[in-house]
C-alpha positions in Angstrom: 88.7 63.9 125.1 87.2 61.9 122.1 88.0 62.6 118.6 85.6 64.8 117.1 83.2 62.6 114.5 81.0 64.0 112.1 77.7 63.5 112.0 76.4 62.2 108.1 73.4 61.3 107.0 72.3 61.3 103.5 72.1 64.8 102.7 75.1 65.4 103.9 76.6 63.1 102.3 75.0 64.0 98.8 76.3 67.4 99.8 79.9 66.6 99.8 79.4 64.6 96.5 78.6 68.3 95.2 81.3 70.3 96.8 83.6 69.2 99.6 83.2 72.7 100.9 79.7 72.7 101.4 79.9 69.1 103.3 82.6 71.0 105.5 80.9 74.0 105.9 77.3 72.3 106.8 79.4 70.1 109.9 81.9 72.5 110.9 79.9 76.1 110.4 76.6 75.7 109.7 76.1 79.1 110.8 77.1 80.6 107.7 74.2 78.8 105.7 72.0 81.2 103.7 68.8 81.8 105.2 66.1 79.4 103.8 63.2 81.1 101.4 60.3 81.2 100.3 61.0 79.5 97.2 63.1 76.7 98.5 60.6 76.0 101.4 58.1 75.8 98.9 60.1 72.7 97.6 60.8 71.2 100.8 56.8 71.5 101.3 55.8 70.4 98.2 57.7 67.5 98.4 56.4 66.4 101.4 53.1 66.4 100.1 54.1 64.0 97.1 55.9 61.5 99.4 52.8 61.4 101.5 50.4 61.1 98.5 52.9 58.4 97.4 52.6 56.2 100.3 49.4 55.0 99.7 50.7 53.0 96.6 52.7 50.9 99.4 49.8 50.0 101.9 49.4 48.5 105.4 52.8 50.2 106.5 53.4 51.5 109.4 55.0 55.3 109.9 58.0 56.0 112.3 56.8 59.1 113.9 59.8 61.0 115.0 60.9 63.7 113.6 64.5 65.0 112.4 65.0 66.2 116.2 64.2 62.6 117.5 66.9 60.0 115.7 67.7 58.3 118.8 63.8 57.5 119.3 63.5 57.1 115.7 65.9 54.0 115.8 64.6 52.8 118.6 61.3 53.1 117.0 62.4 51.0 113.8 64.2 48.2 115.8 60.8 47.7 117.7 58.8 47.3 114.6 61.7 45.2 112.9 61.7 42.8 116.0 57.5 42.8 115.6 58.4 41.6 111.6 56.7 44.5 109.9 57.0 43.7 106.4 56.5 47.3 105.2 57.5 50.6 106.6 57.6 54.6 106.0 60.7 56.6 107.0 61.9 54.2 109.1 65.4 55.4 110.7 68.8 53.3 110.7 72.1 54.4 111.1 75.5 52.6 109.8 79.3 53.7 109.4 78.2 56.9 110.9 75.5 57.9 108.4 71.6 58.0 109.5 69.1 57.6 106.6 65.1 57.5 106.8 63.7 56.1 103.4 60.7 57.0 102.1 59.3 53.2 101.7 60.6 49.6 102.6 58.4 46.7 102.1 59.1 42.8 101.7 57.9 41.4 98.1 59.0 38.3 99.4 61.1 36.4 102.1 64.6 37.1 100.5 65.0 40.7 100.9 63.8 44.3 101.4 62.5 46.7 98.5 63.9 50.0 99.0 61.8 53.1 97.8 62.5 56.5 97.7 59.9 59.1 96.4 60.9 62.7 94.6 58.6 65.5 93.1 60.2 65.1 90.4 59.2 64.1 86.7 61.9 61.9 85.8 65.4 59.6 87.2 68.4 62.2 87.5 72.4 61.4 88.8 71.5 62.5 91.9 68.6 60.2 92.8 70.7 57.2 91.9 73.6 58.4 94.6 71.1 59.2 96.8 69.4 55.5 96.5 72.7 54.4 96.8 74.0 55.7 100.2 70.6 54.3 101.2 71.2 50.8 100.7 74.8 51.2 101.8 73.6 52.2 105.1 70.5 49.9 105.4 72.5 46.5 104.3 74.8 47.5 106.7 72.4 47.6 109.1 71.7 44.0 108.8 68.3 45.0 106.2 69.2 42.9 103.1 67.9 45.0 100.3 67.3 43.2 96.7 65.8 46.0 95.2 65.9 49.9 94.6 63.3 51.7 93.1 62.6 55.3 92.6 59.0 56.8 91.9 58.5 60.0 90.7 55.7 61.9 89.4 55.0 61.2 85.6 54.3 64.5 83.8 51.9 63.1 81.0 49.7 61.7 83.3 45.8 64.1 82.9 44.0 64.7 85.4 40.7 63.3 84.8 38.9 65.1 88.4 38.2 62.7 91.4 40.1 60.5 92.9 43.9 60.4 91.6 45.1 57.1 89.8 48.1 56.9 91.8 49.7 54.3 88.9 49.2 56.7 86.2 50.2 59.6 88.2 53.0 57.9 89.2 56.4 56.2 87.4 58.1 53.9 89.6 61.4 53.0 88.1 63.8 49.7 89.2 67.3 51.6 89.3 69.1 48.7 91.3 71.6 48.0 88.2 72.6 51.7 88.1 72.5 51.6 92.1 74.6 48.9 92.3 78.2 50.5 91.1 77.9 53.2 93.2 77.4 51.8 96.6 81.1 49.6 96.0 82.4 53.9 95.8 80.9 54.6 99.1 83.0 52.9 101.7 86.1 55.0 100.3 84.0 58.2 99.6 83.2 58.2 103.5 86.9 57.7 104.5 87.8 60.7 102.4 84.6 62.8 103.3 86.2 61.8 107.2 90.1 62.9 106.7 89.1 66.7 104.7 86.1 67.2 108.0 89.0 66.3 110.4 91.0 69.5 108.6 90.6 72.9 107.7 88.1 74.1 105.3 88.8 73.4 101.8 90.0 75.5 99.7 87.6 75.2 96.7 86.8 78.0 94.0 83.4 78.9 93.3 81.9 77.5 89.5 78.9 75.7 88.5 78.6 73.3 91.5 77.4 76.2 93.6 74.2 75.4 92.0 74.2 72.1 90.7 72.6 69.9 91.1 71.1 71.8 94.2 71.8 75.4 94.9 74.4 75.7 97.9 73.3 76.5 101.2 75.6 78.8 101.1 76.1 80.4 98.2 76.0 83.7 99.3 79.2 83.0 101.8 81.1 81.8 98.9 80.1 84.5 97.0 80.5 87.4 99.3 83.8 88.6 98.3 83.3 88.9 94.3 83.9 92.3 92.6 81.1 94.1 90.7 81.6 92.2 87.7 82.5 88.7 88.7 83.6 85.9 85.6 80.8 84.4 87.0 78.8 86.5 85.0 80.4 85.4 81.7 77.1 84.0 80.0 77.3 80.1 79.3 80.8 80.1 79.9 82.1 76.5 79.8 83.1 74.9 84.0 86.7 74.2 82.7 87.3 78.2 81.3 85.3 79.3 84.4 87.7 76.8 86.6 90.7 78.5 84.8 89.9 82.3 85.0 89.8 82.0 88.6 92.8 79.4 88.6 95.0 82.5 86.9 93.9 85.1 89.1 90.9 86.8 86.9 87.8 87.1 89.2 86.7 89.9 87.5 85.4 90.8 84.1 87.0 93.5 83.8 90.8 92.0 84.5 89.7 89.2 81.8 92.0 89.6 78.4 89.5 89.4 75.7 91.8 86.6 74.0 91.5 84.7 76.8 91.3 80.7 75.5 88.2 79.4 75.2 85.7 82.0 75.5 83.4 82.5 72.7 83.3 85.6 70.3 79.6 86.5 72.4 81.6 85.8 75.8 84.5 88.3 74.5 81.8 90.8 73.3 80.6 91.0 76.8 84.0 91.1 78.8 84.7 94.0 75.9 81.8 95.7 77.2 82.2 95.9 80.9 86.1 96.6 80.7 84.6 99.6 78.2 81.9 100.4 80.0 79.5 101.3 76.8 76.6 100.7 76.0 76.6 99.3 72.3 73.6 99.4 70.4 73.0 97.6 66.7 71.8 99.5 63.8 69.0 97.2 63.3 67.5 97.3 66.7 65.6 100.8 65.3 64.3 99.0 62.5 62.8 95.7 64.4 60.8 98.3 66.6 59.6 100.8 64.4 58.2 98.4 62.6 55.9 97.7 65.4 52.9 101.1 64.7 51.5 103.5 66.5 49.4 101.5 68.5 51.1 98.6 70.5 49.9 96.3 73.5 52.5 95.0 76.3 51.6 91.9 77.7 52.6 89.7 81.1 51.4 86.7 82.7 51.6 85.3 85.5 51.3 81.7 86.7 50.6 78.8 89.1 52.1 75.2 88.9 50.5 72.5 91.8 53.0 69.3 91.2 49.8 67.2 92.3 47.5 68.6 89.4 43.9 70.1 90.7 42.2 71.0 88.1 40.7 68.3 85.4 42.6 68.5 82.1 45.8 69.0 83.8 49.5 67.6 84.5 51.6 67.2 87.1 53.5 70.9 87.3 51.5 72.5 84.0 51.9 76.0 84.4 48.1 77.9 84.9 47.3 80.8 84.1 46.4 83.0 87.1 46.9 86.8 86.3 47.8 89.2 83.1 48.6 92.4 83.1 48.1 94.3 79.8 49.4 98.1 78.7 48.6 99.9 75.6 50.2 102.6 74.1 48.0 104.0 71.1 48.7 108.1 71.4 48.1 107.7 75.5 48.8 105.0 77.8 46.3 102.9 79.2 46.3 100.1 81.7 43.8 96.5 82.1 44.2 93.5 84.2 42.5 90.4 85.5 43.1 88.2 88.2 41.5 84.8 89.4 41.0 84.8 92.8 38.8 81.8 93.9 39.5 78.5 93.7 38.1 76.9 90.4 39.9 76.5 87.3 41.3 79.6 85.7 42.0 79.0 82.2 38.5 79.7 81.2 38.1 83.3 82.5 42.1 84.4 82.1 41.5 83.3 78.4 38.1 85.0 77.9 39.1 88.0 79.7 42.4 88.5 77.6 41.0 87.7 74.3 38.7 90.8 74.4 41.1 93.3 76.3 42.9 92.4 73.0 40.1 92.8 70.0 40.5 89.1 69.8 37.1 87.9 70.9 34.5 86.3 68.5 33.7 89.6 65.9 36.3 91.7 67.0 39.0 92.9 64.4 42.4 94.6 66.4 45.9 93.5 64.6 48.1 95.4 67.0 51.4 93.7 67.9 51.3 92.5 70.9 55.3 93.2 73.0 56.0 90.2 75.5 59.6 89.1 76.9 60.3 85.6 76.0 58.1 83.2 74.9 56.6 82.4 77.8 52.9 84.0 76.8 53.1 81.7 73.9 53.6 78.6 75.5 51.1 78.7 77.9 48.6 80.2 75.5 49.4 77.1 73.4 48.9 75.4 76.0 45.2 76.6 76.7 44.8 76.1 72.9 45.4 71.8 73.4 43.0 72.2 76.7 40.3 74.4 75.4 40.1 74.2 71.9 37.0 76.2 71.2 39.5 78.9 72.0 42.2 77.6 69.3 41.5 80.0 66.6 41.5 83.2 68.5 44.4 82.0 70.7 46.6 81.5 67.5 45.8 85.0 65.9 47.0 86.3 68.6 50.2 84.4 69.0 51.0 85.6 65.5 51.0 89.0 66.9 53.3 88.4 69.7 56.9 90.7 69.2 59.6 89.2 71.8 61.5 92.5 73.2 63.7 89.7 75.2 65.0 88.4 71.7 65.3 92.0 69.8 67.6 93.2 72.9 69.8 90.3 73.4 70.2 90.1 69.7 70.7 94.1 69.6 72.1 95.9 72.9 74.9 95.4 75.2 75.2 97.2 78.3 77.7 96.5 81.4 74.7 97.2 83.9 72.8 93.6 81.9 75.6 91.9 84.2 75.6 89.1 81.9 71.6 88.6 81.9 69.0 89.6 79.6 66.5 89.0 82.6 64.0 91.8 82.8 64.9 92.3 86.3 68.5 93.8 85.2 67.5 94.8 81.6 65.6 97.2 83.2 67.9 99.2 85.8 70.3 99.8 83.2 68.3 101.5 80.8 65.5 103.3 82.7 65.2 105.2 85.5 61.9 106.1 86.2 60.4 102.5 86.4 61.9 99.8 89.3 60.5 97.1 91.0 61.7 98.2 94.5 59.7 98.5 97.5 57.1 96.4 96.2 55.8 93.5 97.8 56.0 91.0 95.2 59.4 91.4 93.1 59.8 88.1 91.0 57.3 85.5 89.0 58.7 82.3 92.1 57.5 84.3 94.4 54.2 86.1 92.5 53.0 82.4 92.2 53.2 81.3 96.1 52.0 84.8 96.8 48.5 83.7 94.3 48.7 80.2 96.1 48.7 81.6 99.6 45.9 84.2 98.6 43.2 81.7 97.4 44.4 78.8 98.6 46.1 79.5 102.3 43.0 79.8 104.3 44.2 83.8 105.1 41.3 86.0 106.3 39.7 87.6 103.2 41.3 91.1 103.8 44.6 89.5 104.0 43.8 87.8 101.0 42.4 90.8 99.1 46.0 92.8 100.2 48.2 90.3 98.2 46.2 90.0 95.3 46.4 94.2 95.1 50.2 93.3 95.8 50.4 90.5 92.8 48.4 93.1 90.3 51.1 96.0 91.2 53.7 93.7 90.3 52.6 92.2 87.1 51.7 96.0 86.2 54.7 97.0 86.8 56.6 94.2 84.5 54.2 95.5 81.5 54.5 98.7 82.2 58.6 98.0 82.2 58.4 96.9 79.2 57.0 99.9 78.3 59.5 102.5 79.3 62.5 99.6 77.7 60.4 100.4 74.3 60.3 104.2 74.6 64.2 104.6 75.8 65.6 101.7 72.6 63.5 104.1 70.2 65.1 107.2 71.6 68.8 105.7 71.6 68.6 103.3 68.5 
């Protein structure tokens, strides 16, 4: 019987640069994987959609067809139009050393060699594009395609939209990374031979730390992780990879087994260890006195937002976060409840912005000084945002950023509570301090998914009643976050 050979190709390959396990894991048990979601198809999508915007700056190429199912006919496919002396091509297929790669772009500039380009959604050059070119061009010069040059284009994220037609250059940066290529393709040769020896074994034994997410989240993360306590290390905030590396090296997967003199964790990271192996809530003297200071009468604000890489609307960038949705509660002696959501398909900076500035007496004439309670910054920065694209709106817009009040700053600096887990997200602020509020059973339950939600509603072509149900869903959600925020202002009064 023939020895077992893996099958690589570039993504596996990147994969094992990131954890041997996961190379292992994605050859020998793929099975385990995580199933794919929403969010992360989103990606794959998305990116697809760049790479075949970004083929028309390379033109008269010719596509190979086939898809991931079809390598064999892909190669076949490649050798044919090599042999015909195509002198530029789109994911063409070619296998070498047992690796199978399909660039984005090859083209001739000239009779001495090939151009290799590979496109990401990106906005700039990271580590992982350059090993990515790099088993590239290991594979194709094997191959007998003698590349002279690597390039990477990526999306350029101070390019505006002026409307029309795109200006592919401007939207565009294509980088030559061939010196920074160069070094790492010498590597490859050996990194195969070792990637070969540890698949030929048994899985390997690697702890969990901050390569199950970086610089890609792990396929199967949720394997790895399936066996943590209640209150894993990993939930140590910003703790550093070698302390991380070393509480799990000594034994200490859980908080509460960590000895709060434990080398190298800050006096914050001790604070919180202190607190789960306690199990008290602590609460600072002056977290009464940064909310009473906000009145009787208070507003509690959320937005949500949409962010095409390819920009649509003129006045825009590649990825700029739009305004889509807000979601406002005010307390003054009652409680009472307004929203807004855009739900066609022209630009919605104009009507979010209008509609917001008079739910808060900030409209031309109106006088309302009430604080306005967000979590984070967020509100501000795409309000600042609207500011630089619609400046009639600048003056309004910036009296009411100088009544925003952060509740996410006033509680991290404030409260800590075992049930945070390690997160000052709203999503586990709130569970541990109220009871009567929770996002379950709804069918939106985070911002990722509220914004492909907003996209598939106006923009997915669904049947108008379909469309109507998920925009009731993504104005329950965003209610709910306000109204969250709400009940998180009521209970820190009571207990402060």
């Amino acid at each position: 019987m023939a020895a077992w050979a893996p099958r690589l190709s570039k993504s596996r390959f990147q994969a094992g640069l990131q954890c041997p396990k996961n190379l292992w894991l994605q050859c020998r048990a793929p099975g385990l994987a995580d199933p794919v979601d929403e969010t992360r198809q989103a990606i794959f999508d998305q990116g697809h959609s760049v790479g075949e915007l970004a083929r028309t700056l390379f033109p008269g190429g010719t596509l190979v067809e086939e898809d991931f199912t079809q390598a064999d006919q892909a190669l076949e496919t490649t050798r044919c139009l090599m042999r015909d002396g195509v002198s530029c091509m789109y994911e063409g297929a070619f296998r070498y050393d047992g690796v199978f790669v399909r660039p984005d772009a090859l083209f001739k500039e000239d009779d001495a060699g090939w151009t290799l380009v590979e496109v990401k959604s990106s906005l700039s050059v990271k580590p992982e594009h350059v090993t990515d070119l790099a088993i590239q061009t290991y594979v194709l010069r094997g191959a007998g395609m003698p590349v002279t040059s690597v390039r990477l284009l990526h999306l350029d994220g101070d390019y505006v939209y002026p409307g029309g037609p795109y200006d592919l250059g401007r939207l565009f940066t294509l980088e030559d990374v061939t010196a920074q290529v160069e070094p790492f393709v010498e590597k490859i040769p050996g990194l195969l031979r070792q990637f070969r020896s540890m698949l030929a074994g048994p899985v390997p034994d690697v702890r969990i730390g901050r390569q199950c997410k970086s610089p890609y989240p792990c396929a199967f993360y949720g394997h790895c992780h399936e066996s943590l306590p209640e209150f894993p290390v990993t939930e140590i905030p910003r703790i550093a990879a070698d302390v991380l590396d070393s509480l799990l090296c000594d034994g200490h997967c859980s908080i509460r087994e960590v000895p709060l003199d434990y080398p190298g964790l800050t006096p914050a990271q001790r604070e919180v260890c202190d607190v789960v192996q306690t199990g008290e809530a602590r609460f600072a003297p002056r977290l009464r006195e940064d909310l009473s200071g906000l009145g009787s009468r208070i507003h509690f604000l959320d937005f949500e937002t949409w962010a095409p890489a390819l920009p649509v609307f003129p006045a825009t960038r590649p990825y700029q976060s739009l305004p889509v949705q807000w979601s406002l509660h005010t307390l003054d002696g009652g409680l009472r409840h307004q929203d807004f959501i855009h739900s066609d398909r022209t630009d919605p900076r104009r009507s979010f912005v209008s509609s917001l500035l008079g739910a808060l007496g900030a409209a031309d004439g109106e006088a309302d000084d009430a604080p306005i309670v967000v979590y984070t910054d967020y509100e501000s920065r795409i309000l600042g945002d609207i500011a630089r694209d619609l400046p009639e709106f600048a003056g309004p817009i910036a009296a009411v950023q100088a009544r925003l009040f952060d509740l996410h700053k006033t509680i991290s600096d404030h409260v800590q509570h075992p049930g945070f887990h390690g997160s000052y997200s709203l999503k586990y602020v709130l569970p541990a301090l109220v009871s009567d509020v929770s996002y379950e059973g709804l069918a939106v339950q985070s911002g990722s998914i509220a914004s492909l939600r907003w996209q598939q509603a106006v923009y997915g072509g669904a049947p108008a009643a379909v469309s109507e149900g998920i925009l009731a869903d993504l104005r329950a959600y965003c209610a709910t976050d306000t109204l969250a925020m709400v009940k998180l202002y009521e209970e820190l009064l009571r207990v402060a």
